[in-house]
N, C-alpha and C positions, 0 to 999 in steps of 0.2 A: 136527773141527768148525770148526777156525778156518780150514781150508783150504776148505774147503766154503762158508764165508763170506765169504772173499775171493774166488773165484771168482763167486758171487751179485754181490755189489760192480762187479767188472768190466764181468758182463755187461750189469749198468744202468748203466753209465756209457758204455760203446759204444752202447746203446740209444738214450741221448741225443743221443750224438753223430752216431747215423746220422740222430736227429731233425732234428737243428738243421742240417744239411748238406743234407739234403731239402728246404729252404724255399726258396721264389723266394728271390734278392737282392735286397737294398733298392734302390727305384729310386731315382738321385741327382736332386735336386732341380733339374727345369729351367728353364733360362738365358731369363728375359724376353722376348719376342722384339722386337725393335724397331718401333715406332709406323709408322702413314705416315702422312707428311705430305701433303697436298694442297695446291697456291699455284697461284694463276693471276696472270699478269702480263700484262698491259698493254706494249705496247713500240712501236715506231715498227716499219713494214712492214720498210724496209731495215737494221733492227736485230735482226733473226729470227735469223741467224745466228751473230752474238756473244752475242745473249740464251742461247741452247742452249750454246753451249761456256763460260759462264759458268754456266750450271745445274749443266753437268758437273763441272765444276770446285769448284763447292758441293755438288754429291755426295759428291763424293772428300773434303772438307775435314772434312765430318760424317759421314762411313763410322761404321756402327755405333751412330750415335745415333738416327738416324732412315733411312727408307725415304722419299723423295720422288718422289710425282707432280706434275711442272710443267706448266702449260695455258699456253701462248704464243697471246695474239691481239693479233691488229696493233691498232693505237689509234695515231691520231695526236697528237702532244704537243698541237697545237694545239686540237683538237675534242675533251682529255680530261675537263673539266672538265662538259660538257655531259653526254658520256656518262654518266660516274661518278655525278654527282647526279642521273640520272633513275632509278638503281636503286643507291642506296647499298649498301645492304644485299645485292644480290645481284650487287656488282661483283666488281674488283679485288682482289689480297690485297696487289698491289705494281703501280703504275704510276710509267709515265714524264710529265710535264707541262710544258708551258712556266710561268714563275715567275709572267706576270701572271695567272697562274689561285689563284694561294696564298691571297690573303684572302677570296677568294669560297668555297675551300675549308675553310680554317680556320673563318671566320663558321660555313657550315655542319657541323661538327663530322665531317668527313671523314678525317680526316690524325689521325694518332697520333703523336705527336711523340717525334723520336728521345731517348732516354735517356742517349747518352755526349755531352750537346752542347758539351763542353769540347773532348772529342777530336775532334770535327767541325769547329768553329768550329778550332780550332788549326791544321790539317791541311789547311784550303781556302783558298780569298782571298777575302780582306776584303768585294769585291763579291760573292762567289758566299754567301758567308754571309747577308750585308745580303738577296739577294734571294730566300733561303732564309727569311727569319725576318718578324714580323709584328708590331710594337712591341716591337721586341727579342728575341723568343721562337722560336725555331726551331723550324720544322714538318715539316723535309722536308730530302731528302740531297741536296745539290749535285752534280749530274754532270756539266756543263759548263760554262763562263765563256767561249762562244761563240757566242753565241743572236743573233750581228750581220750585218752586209752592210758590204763593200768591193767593191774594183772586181780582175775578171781579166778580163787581156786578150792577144792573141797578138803576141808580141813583133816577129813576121814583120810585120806591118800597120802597127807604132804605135814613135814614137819616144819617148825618154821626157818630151821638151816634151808630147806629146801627150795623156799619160796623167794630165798636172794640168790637164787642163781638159777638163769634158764636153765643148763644144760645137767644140774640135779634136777630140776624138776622135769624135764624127760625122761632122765633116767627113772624116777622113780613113778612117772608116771606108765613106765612101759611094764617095770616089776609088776605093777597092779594090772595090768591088761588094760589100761587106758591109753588115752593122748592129752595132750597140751596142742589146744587149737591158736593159729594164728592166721589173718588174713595176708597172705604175701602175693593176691595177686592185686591186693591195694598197694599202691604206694603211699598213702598217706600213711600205714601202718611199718610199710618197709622200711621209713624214716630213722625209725628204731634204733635201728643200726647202724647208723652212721652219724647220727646227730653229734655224739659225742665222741667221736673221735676225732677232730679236728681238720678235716675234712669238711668242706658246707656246700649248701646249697642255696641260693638265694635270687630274686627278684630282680634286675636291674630296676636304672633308674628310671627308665621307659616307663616303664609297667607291664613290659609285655614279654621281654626276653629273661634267662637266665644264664646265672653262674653258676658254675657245679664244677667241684675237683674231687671227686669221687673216684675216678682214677689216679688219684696220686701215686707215684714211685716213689717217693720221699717222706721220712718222718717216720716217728717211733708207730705210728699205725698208717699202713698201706692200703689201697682198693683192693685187692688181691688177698692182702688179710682178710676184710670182711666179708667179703665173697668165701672164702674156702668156712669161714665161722659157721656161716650161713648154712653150709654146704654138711660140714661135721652136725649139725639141729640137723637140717632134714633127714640123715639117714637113720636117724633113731627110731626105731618104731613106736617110740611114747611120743612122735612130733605127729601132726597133719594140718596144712596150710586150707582154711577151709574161710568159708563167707560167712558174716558175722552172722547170718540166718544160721547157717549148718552148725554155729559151735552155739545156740542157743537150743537148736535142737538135740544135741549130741548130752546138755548137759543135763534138757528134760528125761531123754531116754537112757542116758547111766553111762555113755561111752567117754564123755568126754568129761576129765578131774579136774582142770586150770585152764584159762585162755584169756588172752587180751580181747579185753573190750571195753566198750564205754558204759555210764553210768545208764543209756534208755533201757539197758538189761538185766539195773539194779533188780527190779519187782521181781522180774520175772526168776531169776538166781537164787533168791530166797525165797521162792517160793515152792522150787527145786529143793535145796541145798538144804533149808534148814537150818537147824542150827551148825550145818557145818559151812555155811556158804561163808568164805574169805575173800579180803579184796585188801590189796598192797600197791605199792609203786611196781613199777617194771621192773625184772632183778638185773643184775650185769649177766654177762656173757663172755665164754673164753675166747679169746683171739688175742693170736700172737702172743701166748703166754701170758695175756695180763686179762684182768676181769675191767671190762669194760661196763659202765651205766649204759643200759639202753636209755633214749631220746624219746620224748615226743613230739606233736605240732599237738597245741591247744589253739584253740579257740572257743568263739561262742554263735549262739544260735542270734539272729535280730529280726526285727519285726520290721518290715518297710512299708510304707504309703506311695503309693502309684501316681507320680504327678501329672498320670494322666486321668483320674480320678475324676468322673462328676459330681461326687460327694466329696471332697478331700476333705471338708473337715470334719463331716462326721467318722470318716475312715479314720484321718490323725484322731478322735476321740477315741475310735475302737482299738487302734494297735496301743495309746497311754493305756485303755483298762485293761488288754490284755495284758500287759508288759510290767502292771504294776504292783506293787508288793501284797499285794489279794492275791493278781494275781498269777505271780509266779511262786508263792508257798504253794497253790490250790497244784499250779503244774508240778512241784515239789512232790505233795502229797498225793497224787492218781501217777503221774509218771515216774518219778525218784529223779526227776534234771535237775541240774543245781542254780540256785538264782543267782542272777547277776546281781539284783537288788540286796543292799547293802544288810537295811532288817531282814529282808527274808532269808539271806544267806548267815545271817549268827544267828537265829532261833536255833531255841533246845532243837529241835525234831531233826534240821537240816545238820548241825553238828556232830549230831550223835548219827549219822548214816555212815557205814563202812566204805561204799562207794564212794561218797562227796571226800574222805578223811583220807582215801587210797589218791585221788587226784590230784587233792592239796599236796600230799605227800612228793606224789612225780609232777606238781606245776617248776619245784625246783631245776628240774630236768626236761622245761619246756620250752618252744619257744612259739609265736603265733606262725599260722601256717600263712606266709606269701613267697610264691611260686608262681609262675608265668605257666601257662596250658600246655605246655611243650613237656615239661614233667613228667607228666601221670605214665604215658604210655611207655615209655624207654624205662623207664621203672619197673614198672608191671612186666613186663614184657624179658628183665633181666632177672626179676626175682622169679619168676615165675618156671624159668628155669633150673633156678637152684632150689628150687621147693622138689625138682623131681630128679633132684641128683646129678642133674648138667649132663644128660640123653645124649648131647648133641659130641660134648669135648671140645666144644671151642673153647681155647685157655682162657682162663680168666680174664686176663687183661687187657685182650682181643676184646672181650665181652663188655668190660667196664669202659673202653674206648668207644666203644658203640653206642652204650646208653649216656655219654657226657655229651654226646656229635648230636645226639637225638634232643638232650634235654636245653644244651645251650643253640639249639636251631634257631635260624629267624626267620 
């Protein structure tokens, strides 16, 4: 009986076991799959290509965190501001801007302000910060501290007595059957000349209007002075007021020996030029008998986050690794722009650039560009007549009363 019953025993207990063996296996519980991200960015045309190997590179950094789709369209720094605020909400997740676009951005609640602004402000310079921030408060990631004009010129043509003074360096630029390009139907560049004569231009406290006494009648330098200055350059046949495209092509194809411009045409200058390609401060200018320094407006290029953003933070991630000292040497080394970041602007590489060394040189002679929108065009519109030897004859002063009525308009 008791054998009878162990065996009974057994066989239920094998029974079981072929039970519980016969059942699926537990499925293991699976692994989250990672998000995507979507960011579109805003950049400059000829920054397409560092923009995508900087995406890549932010791939690989957050492997596993997330899945990103990047949307690259060109946007110019200078026309971003327009863009951006005619469709906030269906822009950017991340653009590039010039800085005198910041308060008109900020006013408008655009910019989502970065969150480590110690480690920002610590890790940039002083200027690049100042024209990052907005009554003290930073809105936005410093990418360059080269937003200026100096002068290149081809060493072959020009001696260096030559290259301190505009109007030798026309003259010698005509002897040679060249020109000395300059943009005068910018006013950012026409600044030049007036910066330092004492004489200004400036912002009100608004933020919207301006002061200008560019028509002075008084003082050891007059409106009228720099107007006829102006006037003596354009008539030389070693001068032509041309767009910073046309003095980039002028210098590819042999015409053009010197011209103001900025550091985005280092590469391309020497790559022309050779070893004759030169790069200096602005020189003086004669008027009214004394050599005047030409002026510039600097500034710097910055990265914003779009607080209208469905991503904002992974966007504030993407404009930090843009912006960060990887990589603005990497923007150093493919474009020649100078970094705001502190390391990336003393490395050997970045010191030893003629361009970066010609800016330093005229930052003395600078000052950040803030100007009210009323600006641009009474400028343009005044130089652009002295570029063609004043066609019209209206006297100068008629003319300079014009563009002060135009630029201090409300």
């Amino acid at each position: 009986m008791v054998r009878k019953s162990f065996f009974l025993l057994m066989a239920g207990v094998l029974l079981l076991l072929s039970a519980c063996t016969s059942r699926e296996p537990l499925q293991q519980e699976a692994e989250p799959a990672s998000e995507t991200v979507a960011l579109t960015v805003w950049g400059a045309q000829e920054d397409e290509e560092l923009l995508r190997e900087l995406f890549s590179s932010f791939q690989k950094q957050y492997a596993g965190q997330a899945d990103f789709e990047f949307t690259y369209q060109a946007q110019s720094e200078s026309g971003c501001k327009d863009a951006l605020l005619a469709d906030l909400e269906g822009g950017p997740d991340v653009f590039a801007f010039a800085d005198d676009q910041l308060a008109a951005l900020a006013a408008a609640g655009a910019l989502e302000p970065p969150e480590d602004t110690a480690g920002i402000s610590s890790a940039n310079l002083p200027a690049a910060v100042e024209a990052a921030s907005v009554d003290g408060k930073l809105y936005a990631y410093p990418l360059t501290a080269d937003n200026g004009y100096f002068l290149y010129y081809n060493k072959a043509y020009f001696t260096d007595e030559d290259v301190q003074s505009f109007n030798r360096l026309v003259d010698a630029a005509a002897k040679a059957g060249k020109v000395v390009t300059m943009d005068w139907s910018s006013a950012w560049y026409v600044y030049a000349f007036f910066g330092n004569t004492g004489m200004e231009v400036r912002i009100n406290d608004d933020g919207i209007t301006n002061s200008c006494t560019w028509n002075s009648t008084e003082g050891p330098i007059r409106g009228v002075d720099v107007a006829q200055a102006m006037l003596d350059i354009a008539a030389s046949p070693g001068f032509a007021s041309r767009l910073d495209t046309d003095f980039l092509a002028g210098v590819q194809e042999g015409s053009v020996a010197a011209g103001v411009s900025g550091v985005w045409n280092a590469v391309a200058v020497e790559e022309a030029w050779g070893e004759n390609a030169g790069a200096a401060k602005l020189p003086t200018f004669d008027c009214a008998g004394q050599q005047i320094q030409m002026a510039s407006f600097s500034g710097c290029k910055l990265i914003g986050v779009n607080a209208y953003s469905p991503e904002v933070e992974w966007a504030s991630r993407l404009a930090e690794w843009i912006t960060n000292e990887r990589g603005q040497s990497r923007r150093f080394a493919v474009r020649g722009q100078g970094p705001s970041n502190i390391k990336a602007a003393n490395s050997p590489e970045v010191q030893g650039s003629p361009a970066i060394a010609a800016l330093l040189a005229q930052s003395e002679f600078s000052q950040l560009q803030r100007v009210g929108g009323k600006f641009w065009d009474p400028v343009t519109e005044f130089a652009g007549n002295m570029a063609q030897g004043n066609p019209t004859e209206v006297p100068l002063q008629e003319q300079l009363d014009k563009l002060v009525e135009g630029v201090t308009a409300r």
